[in-house]
TILUM-850809 format. One record per residue (C-alpha): residue in one letter; y negated, x negated, z negated. Coordinates in steps of 0.25 Angstrom, whole numbers, plus 5000, padded with zeros to 4 digits. Layout:
<rs>
{"A",{Y,X,Z}}
...
</rs>
This chain:
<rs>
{"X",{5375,5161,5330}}
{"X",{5380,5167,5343}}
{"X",{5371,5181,5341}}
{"X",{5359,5173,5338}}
{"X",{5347,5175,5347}}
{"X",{5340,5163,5353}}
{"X",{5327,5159,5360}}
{"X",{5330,5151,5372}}
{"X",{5322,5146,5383}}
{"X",{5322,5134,5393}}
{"X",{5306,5134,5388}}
{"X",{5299,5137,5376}}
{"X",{5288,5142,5386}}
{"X",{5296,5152,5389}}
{"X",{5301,5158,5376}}
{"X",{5296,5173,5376}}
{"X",{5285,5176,5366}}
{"X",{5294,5188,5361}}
{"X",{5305,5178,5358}}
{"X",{5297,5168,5349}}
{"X",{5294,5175,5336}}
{"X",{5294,5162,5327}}
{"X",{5277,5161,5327}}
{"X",{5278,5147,5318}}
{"X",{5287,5140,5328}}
{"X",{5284,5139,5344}}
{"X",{5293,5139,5354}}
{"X",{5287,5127,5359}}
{"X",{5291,5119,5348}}
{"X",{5304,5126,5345}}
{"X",{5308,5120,5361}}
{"X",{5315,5108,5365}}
{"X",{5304,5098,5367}}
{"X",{5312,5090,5379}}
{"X",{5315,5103,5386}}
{"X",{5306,5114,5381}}
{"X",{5319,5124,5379}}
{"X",{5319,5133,5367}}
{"X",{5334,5138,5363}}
{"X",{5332,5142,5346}}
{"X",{5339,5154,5338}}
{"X",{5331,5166,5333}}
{"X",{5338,5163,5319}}
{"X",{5335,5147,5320}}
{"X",{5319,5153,5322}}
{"X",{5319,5162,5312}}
{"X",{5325,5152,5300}}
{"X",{5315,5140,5307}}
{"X",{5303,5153,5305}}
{"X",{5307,5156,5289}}
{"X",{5306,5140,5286}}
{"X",{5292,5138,5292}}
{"X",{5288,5152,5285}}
{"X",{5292,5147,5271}}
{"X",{5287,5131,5273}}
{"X",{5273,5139,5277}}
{"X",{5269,5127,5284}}
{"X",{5270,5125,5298}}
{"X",{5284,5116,5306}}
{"X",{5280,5108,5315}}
{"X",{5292,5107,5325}}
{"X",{5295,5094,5332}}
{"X",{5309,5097,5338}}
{"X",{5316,5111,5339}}
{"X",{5325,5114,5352}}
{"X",{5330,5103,5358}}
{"X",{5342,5101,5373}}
{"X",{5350,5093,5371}}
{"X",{5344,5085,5384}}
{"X",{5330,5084,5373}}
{"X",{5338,5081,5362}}
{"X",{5345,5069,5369}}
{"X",{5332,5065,5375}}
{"X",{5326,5062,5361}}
{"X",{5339,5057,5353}}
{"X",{5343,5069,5345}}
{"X",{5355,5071,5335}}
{"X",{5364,5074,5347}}
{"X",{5370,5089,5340}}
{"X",{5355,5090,5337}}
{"X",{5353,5105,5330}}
{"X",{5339,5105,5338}}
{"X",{5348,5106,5351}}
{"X",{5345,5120,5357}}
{"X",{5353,5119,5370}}
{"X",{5367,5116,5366}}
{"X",{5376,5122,5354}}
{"X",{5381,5108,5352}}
{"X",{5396,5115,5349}}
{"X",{5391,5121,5336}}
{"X",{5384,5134,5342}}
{"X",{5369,5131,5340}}
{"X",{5361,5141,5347}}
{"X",{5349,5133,5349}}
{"X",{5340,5125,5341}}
{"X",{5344,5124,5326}}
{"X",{5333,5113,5321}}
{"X",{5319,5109,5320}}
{"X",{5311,5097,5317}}
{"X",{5300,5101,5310}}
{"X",{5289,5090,5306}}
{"X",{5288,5086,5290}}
{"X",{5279,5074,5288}}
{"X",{5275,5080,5275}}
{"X",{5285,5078,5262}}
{"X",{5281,5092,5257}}
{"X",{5282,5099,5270}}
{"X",{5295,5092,5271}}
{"X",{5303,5097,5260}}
{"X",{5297,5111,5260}}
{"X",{5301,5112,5274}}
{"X",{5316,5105,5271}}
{"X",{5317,5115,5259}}
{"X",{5314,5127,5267}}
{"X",{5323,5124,5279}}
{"X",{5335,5120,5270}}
{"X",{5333,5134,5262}}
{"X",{5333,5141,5275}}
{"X",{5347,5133,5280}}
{"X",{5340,5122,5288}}
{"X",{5347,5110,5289}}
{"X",{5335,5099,5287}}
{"X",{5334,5086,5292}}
{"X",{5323,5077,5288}}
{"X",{5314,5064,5293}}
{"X",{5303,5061,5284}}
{"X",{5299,5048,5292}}
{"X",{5299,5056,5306}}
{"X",{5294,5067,5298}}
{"X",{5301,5080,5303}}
{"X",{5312,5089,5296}}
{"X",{5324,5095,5305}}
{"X",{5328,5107,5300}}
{"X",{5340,5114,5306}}
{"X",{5351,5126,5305}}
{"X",{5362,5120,5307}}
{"X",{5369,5129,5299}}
{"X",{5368,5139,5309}}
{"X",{5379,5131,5317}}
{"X",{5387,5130,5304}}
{"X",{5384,5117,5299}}
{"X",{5379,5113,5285}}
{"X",{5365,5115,5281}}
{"X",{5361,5098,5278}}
{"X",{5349,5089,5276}}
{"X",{5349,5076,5283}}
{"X",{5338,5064,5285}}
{"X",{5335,5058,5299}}
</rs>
């Protein structure tokens, strides 16, 4: 992962129109809602871009980027793959996981088949509604499913 190109700005204002070519997913909701910073991979975009162009539906994100300072502040898994700040010992570069809102049983499992096709790790919450899809592989850990 060391080669791999990444957007990073202390403000998702600031992210340059020519760096954000992902036209389904804003930089807004891609940043930190704590701090507003934005640190994600090309690749990580890229893989997040062919899941929402196969669901053909829209995701509506509801965490992305997260410090650690944000993550602590709301009670996050503490080695949280949403933590963009800090490679936690295991060489994350940046964000590897969103929260994408699944209120609807067949949204749901299209969208948990599609992300576990395409190598995401997915987590899910039926009673808080949202999925959490991430690439945890990409730090060399196993590719799982899990319930919160």
């Amino acid at each position: 992962m060391a080669s791999e190109q990444l957007i990073e700005y202390e403000d998702w204002r600031d992210v340059k129109k020519a760096d954000w070519t992902w036209p389904n997913f804003s930089p807004m909701e891609m940043a930190c809602r704590g701090s507003g910073a934005i640190r994600v991979s090309v690749d990580f975009m890229k893989r997040l871009s062919q899941i929402r162009t196969h669901l053909g539906q829209p995701m509506h994100l509801t965490s992305a980027c997260r410090t650690t300072i944000h993550n602590d502040h709301i009670n996050g898994a503490p080695r949280s793959f949403h933590i963009c700040d800090d490679d936690l010992g295991r060489g994350q570069r940046g964000c590897l996981a969103v929260d994408v809102a699944a209120t609807e049983g067949y949204y749901r499992g299209m969208l948990f088949s599609i992300a576990w096709a395409q190598g995401f790790s997915v987590g899910w919450n039926a009673k808080r509604g949202f999925l959490h899809l991430d690439r945890r592989i990409d730090v060399g850990w196993r590719q799982t499913t899990f319930d919160y």
